[in-house]
C-alpha positions as CSV (number, residue, x, y, z in Angstrom):
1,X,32.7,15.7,18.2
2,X,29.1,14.1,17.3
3,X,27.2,17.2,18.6
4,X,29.6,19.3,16.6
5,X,28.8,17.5,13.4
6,X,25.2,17.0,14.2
7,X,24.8,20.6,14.5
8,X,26.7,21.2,11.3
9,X,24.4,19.0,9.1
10,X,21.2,20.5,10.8
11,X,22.3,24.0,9.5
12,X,22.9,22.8,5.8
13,X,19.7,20.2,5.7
14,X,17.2,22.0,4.6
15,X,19.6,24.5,1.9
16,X,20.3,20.5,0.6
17,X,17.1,19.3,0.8
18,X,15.5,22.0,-1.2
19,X,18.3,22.3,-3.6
20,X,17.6,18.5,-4.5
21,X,14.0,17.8,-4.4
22,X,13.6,19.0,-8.0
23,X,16.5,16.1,-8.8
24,X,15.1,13.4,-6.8
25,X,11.7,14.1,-8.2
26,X,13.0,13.5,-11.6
27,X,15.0,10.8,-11.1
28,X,12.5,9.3,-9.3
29,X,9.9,9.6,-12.1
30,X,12.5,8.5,-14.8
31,X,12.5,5.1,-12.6
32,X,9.0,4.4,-12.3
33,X,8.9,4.6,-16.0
34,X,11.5,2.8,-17.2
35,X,10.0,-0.2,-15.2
36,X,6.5,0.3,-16.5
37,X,8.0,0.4,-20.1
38,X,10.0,-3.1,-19.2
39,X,7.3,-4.7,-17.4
40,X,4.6,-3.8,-20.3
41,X,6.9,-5.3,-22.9
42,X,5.9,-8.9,-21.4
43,X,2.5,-8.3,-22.3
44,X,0.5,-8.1,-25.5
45,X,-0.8,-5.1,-26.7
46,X,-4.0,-6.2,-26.9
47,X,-4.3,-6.4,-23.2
48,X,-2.2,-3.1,-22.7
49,X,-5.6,-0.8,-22.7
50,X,-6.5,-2.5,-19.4
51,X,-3.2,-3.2,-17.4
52,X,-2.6,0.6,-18.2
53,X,-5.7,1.4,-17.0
54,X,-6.0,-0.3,-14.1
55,X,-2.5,1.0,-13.3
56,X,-3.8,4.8,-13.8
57,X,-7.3,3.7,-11.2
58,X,-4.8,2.1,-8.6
59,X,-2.3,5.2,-9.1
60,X,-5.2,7.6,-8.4
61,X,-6.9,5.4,-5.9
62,X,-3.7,5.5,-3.4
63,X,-3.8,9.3,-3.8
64,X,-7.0,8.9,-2.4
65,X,-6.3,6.5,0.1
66,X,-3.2,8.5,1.5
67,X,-3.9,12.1,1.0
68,X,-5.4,12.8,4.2
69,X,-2.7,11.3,6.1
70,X,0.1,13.5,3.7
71,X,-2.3,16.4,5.1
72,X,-1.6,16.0,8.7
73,X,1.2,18.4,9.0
74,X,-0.6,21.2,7.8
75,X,-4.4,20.0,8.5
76,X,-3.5,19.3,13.0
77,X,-2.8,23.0,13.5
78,X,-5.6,24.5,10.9
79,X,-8.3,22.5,12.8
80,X,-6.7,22.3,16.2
81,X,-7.0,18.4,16.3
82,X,-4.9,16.3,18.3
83,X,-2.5,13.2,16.6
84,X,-4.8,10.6,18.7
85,X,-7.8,11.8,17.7
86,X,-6.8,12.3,13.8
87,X,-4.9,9.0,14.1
88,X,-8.6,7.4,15.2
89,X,-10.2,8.9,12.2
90,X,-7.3,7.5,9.6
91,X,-7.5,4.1,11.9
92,X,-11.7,3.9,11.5
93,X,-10.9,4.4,7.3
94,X,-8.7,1.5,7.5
95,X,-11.0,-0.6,9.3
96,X,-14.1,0.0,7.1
97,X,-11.6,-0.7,3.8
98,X,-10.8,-4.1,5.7
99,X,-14.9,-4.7,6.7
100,X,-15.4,-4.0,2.8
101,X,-12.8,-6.0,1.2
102,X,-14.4,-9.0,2.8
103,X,-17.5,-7.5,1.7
104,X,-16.9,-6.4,-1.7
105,X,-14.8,-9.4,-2.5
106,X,-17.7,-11.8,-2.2
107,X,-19.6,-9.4,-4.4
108,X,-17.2,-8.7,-6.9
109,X,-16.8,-12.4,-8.1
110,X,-20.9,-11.9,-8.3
111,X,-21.4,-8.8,-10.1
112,X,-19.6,-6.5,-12.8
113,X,-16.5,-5.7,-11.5
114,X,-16.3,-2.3,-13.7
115,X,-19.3,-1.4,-12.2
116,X,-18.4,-1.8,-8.8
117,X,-15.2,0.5,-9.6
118,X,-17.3,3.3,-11.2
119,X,-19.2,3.0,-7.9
120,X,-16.2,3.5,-6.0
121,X,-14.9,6.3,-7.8
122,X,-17.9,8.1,-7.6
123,X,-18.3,7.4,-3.7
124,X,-14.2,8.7,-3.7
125,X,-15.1,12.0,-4.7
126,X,-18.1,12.9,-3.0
127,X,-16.3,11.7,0.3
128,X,-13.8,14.0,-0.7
129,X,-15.9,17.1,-1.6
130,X,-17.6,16.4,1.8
131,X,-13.9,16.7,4.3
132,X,-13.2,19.9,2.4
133,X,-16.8,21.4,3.4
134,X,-17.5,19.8,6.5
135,X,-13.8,19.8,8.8
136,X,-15.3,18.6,11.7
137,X,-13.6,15.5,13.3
138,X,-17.1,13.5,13.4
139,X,-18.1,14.2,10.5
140,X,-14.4,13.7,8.7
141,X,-14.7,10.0,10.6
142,X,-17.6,8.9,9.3
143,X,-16.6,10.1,5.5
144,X,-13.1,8.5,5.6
145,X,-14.9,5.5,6.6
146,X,-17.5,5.9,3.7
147,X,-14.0,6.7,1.5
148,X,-12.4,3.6,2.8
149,X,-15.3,1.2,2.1
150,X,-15.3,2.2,-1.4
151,X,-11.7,2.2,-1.9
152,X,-11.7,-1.8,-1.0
153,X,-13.8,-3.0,-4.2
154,X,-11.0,-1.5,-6.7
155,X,-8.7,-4.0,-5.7
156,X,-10.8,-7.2,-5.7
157,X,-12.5,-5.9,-9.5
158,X,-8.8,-5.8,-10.5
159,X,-8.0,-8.8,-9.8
160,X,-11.3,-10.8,-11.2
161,X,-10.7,-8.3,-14.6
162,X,-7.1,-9.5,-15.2
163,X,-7.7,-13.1,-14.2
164,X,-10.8,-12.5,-16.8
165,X,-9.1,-10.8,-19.2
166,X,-5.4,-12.1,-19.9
167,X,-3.8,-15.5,-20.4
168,X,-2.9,-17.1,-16.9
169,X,1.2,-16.9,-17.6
170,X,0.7,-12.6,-18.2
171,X,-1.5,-12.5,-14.7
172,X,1.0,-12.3,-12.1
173,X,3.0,-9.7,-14.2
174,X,0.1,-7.5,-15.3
175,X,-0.7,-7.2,-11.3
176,X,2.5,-6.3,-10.6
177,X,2.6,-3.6,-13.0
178,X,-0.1,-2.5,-11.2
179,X,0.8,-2.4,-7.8
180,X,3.7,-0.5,-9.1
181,X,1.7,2.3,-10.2
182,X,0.2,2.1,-7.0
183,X,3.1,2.3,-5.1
184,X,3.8,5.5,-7.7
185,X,0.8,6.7,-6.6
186,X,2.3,6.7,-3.0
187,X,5.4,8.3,-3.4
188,X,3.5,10.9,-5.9
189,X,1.2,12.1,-2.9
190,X,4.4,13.0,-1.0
191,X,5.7,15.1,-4.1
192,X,2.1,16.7,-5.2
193,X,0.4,17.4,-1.9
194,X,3.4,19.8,-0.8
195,X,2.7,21.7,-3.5
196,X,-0.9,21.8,-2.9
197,X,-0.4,22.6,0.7
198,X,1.7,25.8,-0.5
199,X,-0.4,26.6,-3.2
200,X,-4.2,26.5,-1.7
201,X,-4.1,24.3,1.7
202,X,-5.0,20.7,2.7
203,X,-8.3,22.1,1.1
204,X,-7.0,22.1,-2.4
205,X,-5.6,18.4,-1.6
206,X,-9.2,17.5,-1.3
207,X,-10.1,18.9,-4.3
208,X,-7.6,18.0,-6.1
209,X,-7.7,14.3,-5.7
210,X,-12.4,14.4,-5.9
211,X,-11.7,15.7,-9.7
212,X,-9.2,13.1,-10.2
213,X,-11.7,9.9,-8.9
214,X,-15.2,11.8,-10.8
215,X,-12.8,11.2,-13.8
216,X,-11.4,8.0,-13.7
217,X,-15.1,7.0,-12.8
218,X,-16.6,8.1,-16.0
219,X,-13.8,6.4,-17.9
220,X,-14.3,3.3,-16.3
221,X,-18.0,3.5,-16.8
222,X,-17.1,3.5,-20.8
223,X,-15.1,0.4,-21.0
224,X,-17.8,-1.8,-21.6
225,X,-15.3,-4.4,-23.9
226,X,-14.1,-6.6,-21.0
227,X,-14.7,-9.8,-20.3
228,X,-15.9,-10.8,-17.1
229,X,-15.8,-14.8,-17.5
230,X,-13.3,-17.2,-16.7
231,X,-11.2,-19.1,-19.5
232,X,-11.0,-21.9,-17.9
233,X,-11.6,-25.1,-19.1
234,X,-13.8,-27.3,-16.7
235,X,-10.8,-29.9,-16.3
236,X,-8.6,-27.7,-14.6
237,X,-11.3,-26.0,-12.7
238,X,-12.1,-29.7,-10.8
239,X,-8.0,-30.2,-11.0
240,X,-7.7,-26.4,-9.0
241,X,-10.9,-26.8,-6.9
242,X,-9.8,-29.7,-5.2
243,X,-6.5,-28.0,-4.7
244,X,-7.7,-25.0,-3.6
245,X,-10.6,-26.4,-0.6
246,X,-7.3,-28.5,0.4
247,X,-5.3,-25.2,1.1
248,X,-8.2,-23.7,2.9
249,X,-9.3,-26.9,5.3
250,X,-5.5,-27.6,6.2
251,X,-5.2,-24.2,7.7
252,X,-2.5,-22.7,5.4
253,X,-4.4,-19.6,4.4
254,X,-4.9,-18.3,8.2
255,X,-1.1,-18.8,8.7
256,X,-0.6,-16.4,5.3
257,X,-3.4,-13.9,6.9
258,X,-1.8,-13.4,10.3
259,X,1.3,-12.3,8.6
260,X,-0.6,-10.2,6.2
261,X,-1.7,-8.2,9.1
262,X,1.2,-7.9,10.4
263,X,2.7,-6.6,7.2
264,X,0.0,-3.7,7.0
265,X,1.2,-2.7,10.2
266,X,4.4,-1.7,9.3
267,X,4.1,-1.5,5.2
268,X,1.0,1.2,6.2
269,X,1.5,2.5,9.9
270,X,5.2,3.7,9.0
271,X,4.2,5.8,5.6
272,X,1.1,6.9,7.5
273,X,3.5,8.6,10.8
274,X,6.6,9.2,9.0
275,X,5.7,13.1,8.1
276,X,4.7,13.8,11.8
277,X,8.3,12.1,12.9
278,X,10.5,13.7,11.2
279,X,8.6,16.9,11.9
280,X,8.5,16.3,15.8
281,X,12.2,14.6,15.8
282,X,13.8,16.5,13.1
283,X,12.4,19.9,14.0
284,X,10.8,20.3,9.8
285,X,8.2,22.5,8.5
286,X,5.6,20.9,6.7
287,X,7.0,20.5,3.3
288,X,10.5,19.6,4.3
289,X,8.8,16.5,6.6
290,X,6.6,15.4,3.2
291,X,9.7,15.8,0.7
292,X,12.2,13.6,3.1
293,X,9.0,11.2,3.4
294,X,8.6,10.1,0.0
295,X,12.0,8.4,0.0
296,X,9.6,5.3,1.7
297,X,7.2,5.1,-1.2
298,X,10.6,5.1,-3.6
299,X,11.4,2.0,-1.2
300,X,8.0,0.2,-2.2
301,X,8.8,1.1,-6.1
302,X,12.2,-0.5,-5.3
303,X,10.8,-3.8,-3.8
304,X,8.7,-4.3,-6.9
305,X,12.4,-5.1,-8.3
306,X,14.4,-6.3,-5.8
307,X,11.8,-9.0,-4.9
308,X,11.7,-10.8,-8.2
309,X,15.3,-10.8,-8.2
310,X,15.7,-12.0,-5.2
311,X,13.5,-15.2,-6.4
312,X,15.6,-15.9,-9.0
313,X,19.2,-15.7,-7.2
314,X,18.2,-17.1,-4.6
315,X,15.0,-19.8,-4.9
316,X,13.6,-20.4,-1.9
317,X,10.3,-21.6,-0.7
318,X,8.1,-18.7,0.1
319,X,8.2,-19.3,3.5
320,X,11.5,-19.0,3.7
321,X,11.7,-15.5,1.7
322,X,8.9,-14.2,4.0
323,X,11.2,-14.9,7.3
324,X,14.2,-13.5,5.3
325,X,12.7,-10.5,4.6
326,X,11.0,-9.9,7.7
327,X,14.4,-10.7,10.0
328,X,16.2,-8.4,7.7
329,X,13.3,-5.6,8.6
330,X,13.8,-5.9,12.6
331,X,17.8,-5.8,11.8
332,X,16.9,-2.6,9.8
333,X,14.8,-0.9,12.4
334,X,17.4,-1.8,15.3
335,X,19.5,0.0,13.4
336,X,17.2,2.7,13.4
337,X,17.1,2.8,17.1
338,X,20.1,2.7,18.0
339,X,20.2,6.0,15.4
340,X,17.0,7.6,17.0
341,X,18.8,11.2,17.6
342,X,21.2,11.0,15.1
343,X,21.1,12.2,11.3
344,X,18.0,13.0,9.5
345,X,18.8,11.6,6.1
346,X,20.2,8.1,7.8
347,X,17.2,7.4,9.7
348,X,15.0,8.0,6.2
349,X,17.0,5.6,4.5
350,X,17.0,3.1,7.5
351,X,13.3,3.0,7.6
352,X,12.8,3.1,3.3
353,X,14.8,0.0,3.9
354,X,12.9,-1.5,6.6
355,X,9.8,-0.7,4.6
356,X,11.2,-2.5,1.3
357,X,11.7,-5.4,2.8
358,X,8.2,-5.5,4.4
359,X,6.6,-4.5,1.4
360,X,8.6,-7.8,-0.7
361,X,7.2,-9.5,2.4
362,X,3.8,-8.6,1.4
363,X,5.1,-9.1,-2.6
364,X,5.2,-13.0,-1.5
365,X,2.3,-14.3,-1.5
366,X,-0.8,-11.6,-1.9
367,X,-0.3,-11.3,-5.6
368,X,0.4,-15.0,-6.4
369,X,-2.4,-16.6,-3.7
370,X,-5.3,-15.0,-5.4
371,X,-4.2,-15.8,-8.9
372,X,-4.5,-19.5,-8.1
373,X,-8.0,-19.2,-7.2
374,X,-9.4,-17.5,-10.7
375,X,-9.7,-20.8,-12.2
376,X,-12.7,-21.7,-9.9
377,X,-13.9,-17.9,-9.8
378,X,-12.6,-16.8,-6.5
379,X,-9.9,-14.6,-7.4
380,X,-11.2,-11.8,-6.0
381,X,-12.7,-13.6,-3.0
382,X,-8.9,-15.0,-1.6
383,X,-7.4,-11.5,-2.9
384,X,-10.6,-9.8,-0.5
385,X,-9.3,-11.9,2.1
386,X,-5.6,-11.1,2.3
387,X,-6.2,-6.9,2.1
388,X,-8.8,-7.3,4.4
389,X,-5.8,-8.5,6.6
390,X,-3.5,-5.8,5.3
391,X,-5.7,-3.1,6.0
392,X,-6.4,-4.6,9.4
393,X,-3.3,-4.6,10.4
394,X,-3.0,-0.7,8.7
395,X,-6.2,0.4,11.3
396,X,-4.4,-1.6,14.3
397,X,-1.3,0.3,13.6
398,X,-2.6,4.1,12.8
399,X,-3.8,4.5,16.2
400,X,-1.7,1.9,18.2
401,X,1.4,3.9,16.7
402,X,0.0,7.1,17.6
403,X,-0.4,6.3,21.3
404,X,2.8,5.0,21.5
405,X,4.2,7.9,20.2
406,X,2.4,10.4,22.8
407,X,2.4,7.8,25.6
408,X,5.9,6.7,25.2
409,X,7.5,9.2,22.7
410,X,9.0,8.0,19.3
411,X,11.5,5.1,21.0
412,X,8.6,3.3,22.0
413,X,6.9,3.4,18.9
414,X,10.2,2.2,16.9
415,X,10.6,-0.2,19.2
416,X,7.3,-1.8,18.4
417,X,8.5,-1.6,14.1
418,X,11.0,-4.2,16.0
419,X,8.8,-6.6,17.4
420,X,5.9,-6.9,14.6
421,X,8.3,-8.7,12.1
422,X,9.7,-10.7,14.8
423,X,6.3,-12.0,15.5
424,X,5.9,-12.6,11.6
425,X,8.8,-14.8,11.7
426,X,7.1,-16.6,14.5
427,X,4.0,-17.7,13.3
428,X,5.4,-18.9,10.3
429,X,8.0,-20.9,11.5
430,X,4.8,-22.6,13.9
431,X,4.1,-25.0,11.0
432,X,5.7,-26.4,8.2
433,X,4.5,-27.4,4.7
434,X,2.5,-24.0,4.2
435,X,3.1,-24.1,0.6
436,X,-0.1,-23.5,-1.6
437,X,-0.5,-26.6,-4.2
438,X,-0.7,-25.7,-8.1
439,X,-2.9,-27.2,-10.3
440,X,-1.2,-29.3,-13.5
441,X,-1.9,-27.7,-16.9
442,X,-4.1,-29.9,-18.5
């Protein structure tokens, strides 16, 4: 009876999956903007020009990041490469993003951070312009690793300009705004680059996303209104300094950074490998495998609301919401397994969930850690620190997943999506009291 109706919902997928992609495109764009609108409301529309801005860099900037790995399906056969060998090059970006957030971070709370993006952008395209000239796997290594060391000073110049730039209670949201475009920028790779791929090629992709960066870099380089000083007063800077040294010398930050890798592993290892699985499981062509994979971006959008409602129904320590979150994951991708050659559309919405959850994980505590540090000027430093970690964990995953998957098929790889949160869990119930101190308003 189960192979009967397995076969029957193989031979209507794709008729289904075509006949609502224009649907769930909509829908899914209709969301993102009703959240922006909400979110934006909070703020003042003086400091609108940059939270929207920033929002448009980071939307453009995961393009950027992602693309290539969107590509895979159709850029493996064109160039005859192997999934270990392109999962090393996607793994080597990572690792230079992580070796240039702890870089760049240091810098950025040194420099002009709206220099350091135009910098970026600039670096973007060319990187870009060079993959679609040059497709040769040494060559594409060594300029995803140039692309990935740019990429990491966006993040940290985001943070210094909005701990900079906007009253400390309109931080935390205005970031969050932001990370929702980039998780919008995420699910919009898995919508445009199909289309690109039928309309010019993985070439066009390249292209495509070069233009966007050369632009968003001369725009940036015209802002020249911001502020790039703290508001501070001295009072609460000795009141948060104090604080602050005491978070690092207990410890309680390397407890928060081993779960940050951890995170990256899963929030950026699964979107990374979900086109080639559901191609190689699924039997998909190309497209099909992209369209069914932007349902995990959507789940990122999602956590972006299900996280701060989770806070307020149920207030727990942040701790606590990190082993909630991450126990629910491994429950989520048990499921999964025990679903491993069953219906397309259920394992999607399994691992959107799984990836939801992890992505709330990493909601908990890399937003609101490096806000606590702009008082003394290190915003961007702390908020270095914990991507450095995310993206770590993203390079240990892109070509630890693919091996698993060759070396041990797809089980063994899910099987692993299992374990990582588990680990999570463990490390942070290892110590108690990892709570990071607030300074008084004074």
């Amino acid at each position: 009876m189960w192979l009967i109706t397995n076969r029957l919902f193989s031979r209507h997928f794709h008729t289904h999956l075509r006949h609502n992609y224009h649907c769930f495109s909509k829908n899914a764009c209709a969301t993102i903007l009703k959240e922006i609108r909400r979110r934006i409301k909070a703020l003042k529309k003086k400091h609108w020009k940059l939270v929207i801005l920033s929002g448009i860099l980071y939307f453009v900037c995961q393009i950027c990041r992602t693309d290539l790995s969107a590509c895979m399906v159709d850029l493996l056969p064109d160039l005859g490469i192997a999934k270990d060998a392109m999962g090393l090059a996607i793994t080597a970006g990572y690792i230079a993003y992580a070796v240039g957030m702890s870089i760049n971070s240091l810098l950025t709370d040194r420099t002009n951070p709206r220099l350091m993006i135009c910098a970026a952008m600039f670096c973007c395209a060319a990187t870009h312009l060079g993959i679609r000239l040059l497709p040769y796997l040494p060559v594409m290594i060594v300029l995803w690793c140039i692309n990935g060391y740019a990429q990491s000073a966006v993040w940290p110049s985001l943070v210094r300009l909005t701990a900079d730039n906007l009253p400390a209670e309109q931080q935390e949201s205005a970031l969050r705004i932001v990370s929702l475009f980039q998780h919008a920028g995420s699910l919009s790779c898995f919508l445009i680059v199909p289309a690109e791929l039928a309309l010019g090629g993985w070439r066009m992709a390249m292209t495509v996303t070069a233009a966007a960066c050369l632009t968003l870099g001369f725009v940036w380089f015209l802002m020249r209104d911001l502020r790039t000083a703290s508001q501070t007063t001295q009072m609460q800077k000795k009141r948060a300094a104090k604080l602050n040294w005491q978070f690092f010398r207990r410890g309680r930050l390397f407890y928060f950074m081993g779960v940050a890798c951890l995170t990256g592993m899963i929030r950026d290892g699964l979107t990374s490998w979900a086109p080639v699985y559901f191609s190689e499981e699924f039997s998909l062509n190309a497209t099909l495998s992209l369209i069914l994979s932007a349902v995990l971006p959507a789940a990122k959008i999602l956590a972006l609301a299900v996280h701060p409602a989770v806070q307020k129904k149920i207030p727990k320590t942040r701790m606590q919401l990190i082993v909630f979150y991450a126990g629910c994951a491994a429950a989520a991708c048990i499921v999964l397994l025990a679903n491993l050659a069953g219906w397309t559309l259920a394992a999607a919405g399994f691992m959107a969930v799984m990836l939801c959850l992890m992505v709330c994980t990493d909601l908990s505590f890399t937003i609101s850690i490096p806000i606590q540090f702009g008082s003394v000027g290190r915003s961007a430093t702390v908020s270095g620190i914990l991507d450095c970690m995310l993206y770590l964990g993203a390079a240990i995953s892109s070509y630890l997943f693919a091996l698993l998957a060759q070396w041990g098929g797809w089980t063994a790889t899910i099987v692993s999506w299992i374990v990582i949160p588990l680990i999570a869990i463990g490390i942070l119930l290892s110590r108690k009291n990892l709570e990071p101190e607030t300074a008084e308003k004074d």
